[in-house]
N, CA, C and O atoms as a GROMACS GRO file, in nm:
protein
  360
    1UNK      N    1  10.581  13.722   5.276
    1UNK     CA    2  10.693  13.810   5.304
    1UNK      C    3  10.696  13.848   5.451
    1UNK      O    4  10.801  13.898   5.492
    2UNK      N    5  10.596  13.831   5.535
    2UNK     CA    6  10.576  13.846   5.684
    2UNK      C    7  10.501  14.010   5.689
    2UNK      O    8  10.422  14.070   5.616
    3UNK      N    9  10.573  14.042   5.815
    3UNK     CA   10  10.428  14.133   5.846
    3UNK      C   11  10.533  14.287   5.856
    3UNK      O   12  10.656  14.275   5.866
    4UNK      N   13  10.461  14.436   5.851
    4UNK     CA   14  10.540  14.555   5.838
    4UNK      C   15  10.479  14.671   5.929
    4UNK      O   16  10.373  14.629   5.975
    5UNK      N   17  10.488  14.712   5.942
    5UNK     CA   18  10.430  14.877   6.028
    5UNK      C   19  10.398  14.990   5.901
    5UNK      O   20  10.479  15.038   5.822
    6UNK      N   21  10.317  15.004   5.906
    6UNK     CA   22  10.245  15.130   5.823
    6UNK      C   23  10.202  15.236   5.917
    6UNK      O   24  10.171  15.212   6.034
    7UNK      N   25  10.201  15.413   5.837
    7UNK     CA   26  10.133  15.458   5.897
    7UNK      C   27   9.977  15.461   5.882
    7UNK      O   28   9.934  15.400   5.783
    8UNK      N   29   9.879  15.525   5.968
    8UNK     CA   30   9.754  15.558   5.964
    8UNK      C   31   9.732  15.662   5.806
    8UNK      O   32   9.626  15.637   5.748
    9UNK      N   33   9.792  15.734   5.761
    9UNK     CA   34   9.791  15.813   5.669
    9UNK      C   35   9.759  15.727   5.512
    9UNK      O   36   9.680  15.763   5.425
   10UNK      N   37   9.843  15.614   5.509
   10UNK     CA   38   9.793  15.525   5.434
   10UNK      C   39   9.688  15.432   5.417
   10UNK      O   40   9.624  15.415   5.314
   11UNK      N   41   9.670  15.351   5.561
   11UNK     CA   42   9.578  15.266   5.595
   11UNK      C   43   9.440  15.346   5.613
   11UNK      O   44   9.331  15.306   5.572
   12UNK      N   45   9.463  15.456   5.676
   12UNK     CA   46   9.311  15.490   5.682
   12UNK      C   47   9.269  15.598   5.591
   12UNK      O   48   9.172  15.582   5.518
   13UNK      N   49   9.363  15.748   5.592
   13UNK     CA   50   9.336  15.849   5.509
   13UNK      C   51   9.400  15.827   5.351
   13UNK      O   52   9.429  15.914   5.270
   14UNK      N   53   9.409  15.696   5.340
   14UNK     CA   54   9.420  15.662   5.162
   14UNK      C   55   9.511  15.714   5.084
   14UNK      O   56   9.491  15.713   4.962
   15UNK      N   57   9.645  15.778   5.146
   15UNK     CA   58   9.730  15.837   5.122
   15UNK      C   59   9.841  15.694   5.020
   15UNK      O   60   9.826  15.572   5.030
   16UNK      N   61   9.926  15.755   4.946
   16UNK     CA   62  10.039  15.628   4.878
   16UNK      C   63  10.155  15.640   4.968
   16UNK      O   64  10.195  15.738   5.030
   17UNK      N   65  10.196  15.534   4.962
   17UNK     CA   66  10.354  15.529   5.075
   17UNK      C   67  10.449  15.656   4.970
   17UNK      O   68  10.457  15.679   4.849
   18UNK      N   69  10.494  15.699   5.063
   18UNK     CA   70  10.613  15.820   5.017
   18UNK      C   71  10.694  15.823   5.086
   18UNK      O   72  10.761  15.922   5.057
   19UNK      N   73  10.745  15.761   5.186
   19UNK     CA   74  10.845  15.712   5.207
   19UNK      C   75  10.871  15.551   5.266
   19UNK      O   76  10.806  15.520   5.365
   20UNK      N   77  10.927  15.490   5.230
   20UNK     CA   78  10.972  15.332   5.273
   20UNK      C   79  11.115  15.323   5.296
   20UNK      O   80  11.197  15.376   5.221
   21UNK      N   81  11.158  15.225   5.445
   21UNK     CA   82  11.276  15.137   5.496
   21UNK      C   83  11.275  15.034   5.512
   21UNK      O   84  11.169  14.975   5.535
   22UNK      N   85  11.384  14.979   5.506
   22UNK     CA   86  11.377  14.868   5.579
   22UNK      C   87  11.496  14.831   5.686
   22UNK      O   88  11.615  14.824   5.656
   23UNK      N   89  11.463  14.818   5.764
   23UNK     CA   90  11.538  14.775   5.913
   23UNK      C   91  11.518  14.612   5.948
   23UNK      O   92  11.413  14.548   5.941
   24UNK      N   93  11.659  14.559   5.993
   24UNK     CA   94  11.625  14.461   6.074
   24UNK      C   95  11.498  14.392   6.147
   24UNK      O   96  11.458  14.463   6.240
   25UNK      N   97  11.437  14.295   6.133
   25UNK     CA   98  11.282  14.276   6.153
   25UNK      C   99  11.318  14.241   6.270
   25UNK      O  100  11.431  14.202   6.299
   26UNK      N  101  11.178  14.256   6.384
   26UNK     CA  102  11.178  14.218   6.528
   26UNK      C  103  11.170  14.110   6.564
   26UNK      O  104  11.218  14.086   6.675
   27UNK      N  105  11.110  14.001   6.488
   27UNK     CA  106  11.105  13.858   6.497
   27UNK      C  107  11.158  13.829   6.353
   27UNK      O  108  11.233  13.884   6.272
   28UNK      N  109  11.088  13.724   6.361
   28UNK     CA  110  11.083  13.603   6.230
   28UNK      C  111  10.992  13.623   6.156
   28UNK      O  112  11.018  13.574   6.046
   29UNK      N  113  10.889  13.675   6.159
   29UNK     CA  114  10.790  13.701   6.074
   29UNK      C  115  10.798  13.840   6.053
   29UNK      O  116  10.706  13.860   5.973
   30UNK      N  117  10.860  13.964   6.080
   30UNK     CA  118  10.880  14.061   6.043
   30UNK      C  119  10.960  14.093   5.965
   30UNK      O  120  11.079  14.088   5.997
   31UNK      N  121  10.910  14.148   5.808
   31UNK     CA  122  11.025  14.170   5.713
   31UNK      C  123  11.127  14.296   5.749
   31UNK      O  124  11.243  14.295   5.708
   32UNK      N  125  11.080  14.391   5.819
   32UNK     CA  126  11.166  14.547   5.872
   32UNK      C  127  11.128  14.647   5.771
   32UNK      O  128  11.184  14.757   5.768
   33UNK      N  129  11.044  14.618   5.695
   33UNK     CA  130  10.974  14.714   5.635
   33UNK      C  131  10.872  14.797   5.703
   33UNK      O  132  10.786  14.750   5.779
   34UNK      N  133  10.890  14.962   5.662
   34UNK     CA  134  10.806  15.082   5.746
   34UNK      C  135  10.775  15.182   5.651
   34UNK      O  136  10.864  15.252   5.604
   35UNK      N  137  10.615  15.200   5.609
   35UNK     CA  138  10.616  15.269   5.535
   35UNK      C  139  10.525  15.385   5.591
   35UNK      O  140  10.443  15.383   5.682
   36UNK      N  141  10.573  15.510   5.488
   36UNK     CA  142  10.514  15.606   5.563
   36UNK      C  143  10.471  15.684   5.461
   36UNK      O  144  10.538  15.684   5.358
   37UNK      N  145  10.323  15.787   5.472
   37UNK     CA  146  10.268  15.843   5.347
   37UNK      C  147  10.374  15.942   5.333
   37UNK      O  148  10.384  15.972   5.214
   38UNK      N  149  10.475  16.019   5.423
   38UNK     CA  150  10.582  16.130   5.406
   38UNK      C  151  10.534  16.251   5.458
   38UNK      O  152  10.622  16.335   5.474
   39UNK      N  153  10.400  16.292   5.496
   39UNK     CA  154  10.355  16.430   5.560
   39UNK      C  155  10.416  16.405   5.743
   39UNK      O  156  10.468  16.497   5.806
   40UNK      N  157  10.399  16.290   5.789
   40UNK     CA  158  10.403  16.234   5.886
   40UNK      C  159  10.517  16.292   6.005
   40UNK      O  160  10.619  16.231   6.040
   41UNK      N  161  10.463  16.452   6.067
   41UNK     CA  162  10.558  16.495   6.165
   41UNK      C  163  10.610  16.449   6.235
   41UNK      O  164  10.622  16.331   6.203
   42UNK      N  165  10.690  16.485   6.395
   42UNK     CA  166  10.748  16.433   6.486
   42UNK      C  167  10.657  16.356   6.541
   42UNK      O  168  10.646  16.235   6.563
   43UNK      N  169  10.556  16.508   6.572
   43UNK     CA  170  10.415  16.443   6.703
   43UNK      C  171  10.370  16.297   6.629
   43UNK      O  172  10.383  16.185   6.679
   44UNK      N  173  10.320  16.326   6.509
   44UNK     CA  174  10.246  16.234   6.462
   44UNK      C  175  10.335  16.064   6.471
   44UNK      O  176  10.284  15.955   6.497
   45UNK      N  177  10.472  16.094   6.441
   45UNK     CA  178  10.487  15.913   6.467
   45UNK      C  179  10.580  15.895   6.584
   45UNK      O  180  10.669  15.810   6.591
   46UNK      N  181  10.537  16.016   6.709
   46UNK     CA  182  10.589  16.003   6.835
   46UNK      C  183  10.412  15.939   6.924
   46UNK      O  184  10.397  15.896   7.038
   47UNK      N  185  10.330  15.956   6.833
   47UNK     CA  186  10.188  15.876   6.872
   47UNK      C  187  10.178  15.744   6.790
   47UNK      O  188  10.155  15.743   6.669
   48UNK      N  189  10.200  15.616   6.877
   48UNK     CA  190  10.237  15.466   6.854
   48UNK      C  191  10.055  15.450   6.784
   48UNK      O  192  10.034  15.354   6.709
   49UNK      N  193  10.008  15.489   6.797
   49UNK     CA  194   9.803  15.481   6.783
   49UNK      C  195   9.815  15.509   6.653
   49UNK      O  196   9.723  15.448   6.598
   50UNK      N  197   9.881  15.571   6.567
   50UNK     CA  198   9.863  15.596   6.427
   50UNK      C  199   9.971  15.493   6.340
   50UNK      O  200   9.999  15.509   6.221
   51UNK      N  201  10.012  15.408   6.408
   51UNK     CA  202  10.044  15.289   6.337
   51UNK      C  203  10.036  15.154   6.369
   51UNK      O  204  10.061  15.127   6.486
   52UNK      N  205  10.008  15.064   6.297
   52UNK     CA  206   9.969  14.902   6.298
   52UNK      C  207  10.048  14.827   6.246
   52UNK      O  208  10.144  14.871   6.182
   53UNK      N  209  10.034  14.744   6.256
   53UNK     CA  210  10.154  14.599   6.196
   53UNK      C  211  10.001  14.534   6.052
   53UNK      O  212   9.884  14.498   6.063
   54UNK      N  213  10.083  14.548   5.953
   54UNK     CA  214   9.992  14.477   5.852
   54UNK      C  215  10.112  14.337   5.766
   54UNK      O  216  10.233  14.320   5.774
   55UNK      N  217   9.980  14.250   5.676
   55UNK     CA  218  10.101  14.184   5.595
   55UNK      C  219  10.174  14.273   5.518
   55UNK      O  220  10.099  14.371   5.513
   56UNK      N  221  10.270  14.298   5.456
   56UNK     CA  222  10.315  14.307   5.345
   56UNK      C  223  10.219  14.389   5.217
   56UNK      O  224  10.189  14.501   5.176
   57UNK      N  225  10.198  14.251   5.194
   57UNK     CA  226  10.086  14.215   5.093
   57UNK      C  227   9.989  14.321   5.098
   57UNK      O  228   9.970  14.387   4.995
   58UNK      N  229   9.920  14.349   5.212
   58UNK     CA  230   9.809  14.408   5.208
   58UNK      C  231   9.895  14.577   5.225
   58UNK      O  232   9.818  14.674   5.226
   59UNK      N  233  10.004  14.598   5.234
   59UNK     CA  234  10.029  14.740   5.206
   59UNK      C  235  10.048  14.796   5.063
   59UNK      O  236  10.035  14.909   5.014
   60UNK      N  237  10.105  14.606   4.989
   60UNK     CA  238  10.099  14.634   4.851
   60UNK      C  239   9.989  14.660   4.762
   60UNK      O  240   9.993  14.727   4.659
   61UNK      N  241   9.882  14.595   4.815
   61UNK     CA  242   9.763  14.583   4.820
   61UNK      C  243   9.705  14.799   4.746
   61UNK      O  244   9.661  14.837   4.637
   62UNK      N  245   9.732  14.857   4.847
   62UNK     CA  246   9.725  14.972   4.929
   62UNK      C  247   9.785  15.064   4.780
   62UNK      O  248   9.726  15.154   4.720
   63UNK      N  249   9.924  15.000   4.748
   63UNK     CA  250  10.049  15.089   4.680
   63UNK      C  251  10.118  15.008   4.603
   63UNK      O  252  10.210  14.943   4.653
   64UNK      N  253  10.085  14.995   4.466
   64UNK     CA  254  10.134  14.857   4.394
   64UNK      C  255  10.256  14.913   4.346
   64UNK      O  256  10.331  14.839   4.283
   65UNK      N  257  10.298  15.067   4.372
   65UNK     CA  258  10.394  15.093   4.324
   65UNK      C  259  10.519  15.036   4.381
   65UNK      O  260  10.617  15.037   4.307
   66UNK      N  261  10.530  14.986   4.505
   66UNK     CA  262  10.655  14.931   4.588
   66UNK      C  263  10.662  14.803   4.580
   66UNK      O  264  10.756  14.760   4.648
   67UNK      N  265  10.610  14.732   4.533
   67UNK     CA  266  10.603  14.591   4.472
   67UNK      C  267  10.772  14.569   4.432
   67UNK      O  268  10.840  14.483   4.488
   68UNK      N  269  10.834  14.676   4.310
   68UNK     CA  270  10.927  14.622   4.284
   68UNK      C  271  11.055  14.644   4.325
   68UNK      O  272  11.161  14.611   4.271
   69UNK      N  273  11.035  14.708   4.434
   69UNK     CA  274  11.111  14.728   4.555
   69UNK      C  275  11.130  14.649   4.752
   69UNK      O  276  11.213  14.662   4.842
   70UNK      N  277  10.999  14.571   4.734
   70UNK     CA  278  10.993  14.449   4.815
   70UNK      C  279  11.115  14.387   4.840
   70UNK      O  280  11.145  14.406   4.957
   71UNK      N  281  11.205  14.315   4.775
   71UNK     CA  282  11.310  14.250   4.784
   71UNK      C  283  11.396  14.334   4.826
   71UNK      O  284  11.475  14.264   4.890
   72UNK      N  285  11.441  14.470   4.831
   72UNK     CA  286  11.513  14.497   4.845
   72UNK      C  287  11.617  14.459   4.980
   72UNK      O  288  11.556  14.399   5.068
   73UNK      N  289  11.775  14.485   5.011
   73UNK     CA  290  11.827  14.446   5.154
   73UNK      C  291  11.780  14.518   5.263
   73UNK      O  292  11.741  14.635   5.259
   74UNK      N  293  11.785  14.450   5.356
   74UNK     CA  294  11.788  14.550   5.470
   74UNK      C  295  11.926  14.674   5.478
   74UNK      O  296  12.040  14.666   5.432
   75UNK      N  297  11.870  14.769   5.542
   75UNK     CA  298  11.901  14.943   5.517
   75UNK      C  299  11.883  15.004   5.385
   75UNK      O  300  11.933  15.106   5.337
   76UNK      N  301  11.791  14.910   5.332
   76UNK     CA  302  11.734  15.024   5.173
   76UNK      C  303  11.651  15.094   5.253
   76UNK      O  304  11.608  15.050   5.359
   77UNK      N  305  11.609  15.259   5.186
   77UNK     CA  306  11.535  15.360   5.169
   77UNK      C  307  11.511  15.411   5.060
   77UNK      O  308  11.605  15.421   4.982
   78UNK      N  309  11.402  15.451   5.028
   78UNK     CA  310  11.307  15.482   4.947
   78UNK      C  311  11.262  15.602   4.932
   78UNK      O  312  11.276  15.638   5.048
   79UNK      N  313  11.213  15.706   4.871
   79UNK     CA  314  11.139  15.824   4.894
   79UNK      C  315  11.067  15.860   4.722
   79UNK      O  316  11.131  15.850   4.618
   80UNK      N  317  10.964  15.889   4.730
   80UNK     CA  318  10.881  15.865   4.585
   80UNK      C  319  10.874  16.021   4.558
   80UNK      O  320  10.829  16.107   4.633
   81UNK      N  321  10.936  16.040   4.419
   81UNK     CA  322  10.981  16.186   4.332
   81UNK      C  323  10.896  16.147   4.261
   81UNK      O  324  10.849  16.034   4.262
   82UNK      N  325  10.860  16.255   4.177
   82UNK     CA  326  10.834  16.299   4.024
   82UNK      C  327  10.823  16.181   3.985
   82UNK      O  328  10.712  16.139   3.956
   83UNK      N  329  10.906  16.122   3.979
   83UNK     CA  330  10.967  15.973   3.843
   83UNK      C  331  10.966  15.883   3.939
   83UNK      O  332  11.071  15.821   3.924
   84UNK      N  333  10.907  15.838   4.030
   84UNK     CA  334  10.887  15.730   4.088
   84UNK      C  335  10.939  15.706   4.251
   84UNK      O  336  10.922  15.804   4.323
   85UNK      N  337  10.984  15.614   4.300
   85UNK     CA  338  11.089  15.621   4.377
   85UNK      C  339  11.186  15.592   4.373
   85UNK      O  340  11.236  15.490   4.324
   86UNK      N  341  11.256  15.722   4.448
   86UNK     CA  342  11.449  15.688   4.459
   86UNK      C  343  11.497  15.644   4.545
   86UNK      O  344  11.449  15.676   4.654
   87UNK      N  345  11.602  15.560   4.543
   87UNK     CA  346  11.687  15.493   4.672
   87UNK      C  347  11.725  15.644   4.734
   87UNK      O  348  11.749  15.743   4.665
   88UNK      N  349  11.725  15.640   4.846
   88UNK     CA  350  11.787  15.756   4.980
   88UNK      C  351  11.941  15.623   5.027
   88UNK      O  352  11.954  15.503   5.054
   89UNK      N  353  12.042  15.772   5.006
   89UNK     CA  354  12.177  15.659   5.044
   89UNK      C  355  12.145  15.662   5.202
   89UNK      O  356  12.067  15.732   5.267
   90UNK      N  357  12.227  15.566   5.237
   90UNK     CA  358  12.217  15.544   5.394
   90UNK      C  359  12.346  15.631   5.433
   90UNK      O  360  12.380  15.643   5.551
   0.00000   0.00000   0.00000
C-alpha cells in the first residue's frame, strides 16, 4: 500500500490511532495516509521529531482496527467513538 506518517504517540507510547486522513500522497509510494493517537496538540505536531514515515502495514500492524478502512478515497477522515470509527465529513 506504500508508506504513511504516524505520530510518536502510537509508534512509541503504544497509543491506538484516533484519528486518521488521507491526503494526496507526496510521491508514488506514499498512500496520504496520517494517523494520529488524537491527544496530539498544536506544539506537539508543530515538532516534525515526533513523527516518521512507516509502511502502512506496520501501522496496521500497531491498530488492526483501520484495516477496514485502508481503501478508503483520498479526503476520507476518520475519528474513533465509542462504536468504532466514524467518517468526519470533509
Amino acid at each position: 500500500m506504500g508508506y504513511c506518517i504516524a505520530s510518536d504517540r502510537i509508534t512509541v507510547d503504544g497509543g491506538k490511532v484516533g484519528y486518521m486522513y488521507r491526503e494526496e500522497g507526496d510521491c508514488c509510494n506514499d498512500s496520504g495516509w496520517r494517523f494520529f493517537e488524537g491527544s496530539e496538540d498544536q506544539d506537539y505536531t508543530d515538532n516534525t521529531s515526533h513523527f516518521e514515515i512507516y509502511d502502512v502495514n506496520t501501522i496496521a500492524n500497531y491498530d488492526m482496527d483501520i484495516i477496514p478502512l485502508l481503501d478508503s478515497p483520498i479526503g476520507s477522515a476518520f475519528e474513533r467513538t465509542a462504536n468504532g470509527f466514524e467518517p468526519i465529513p470533509e
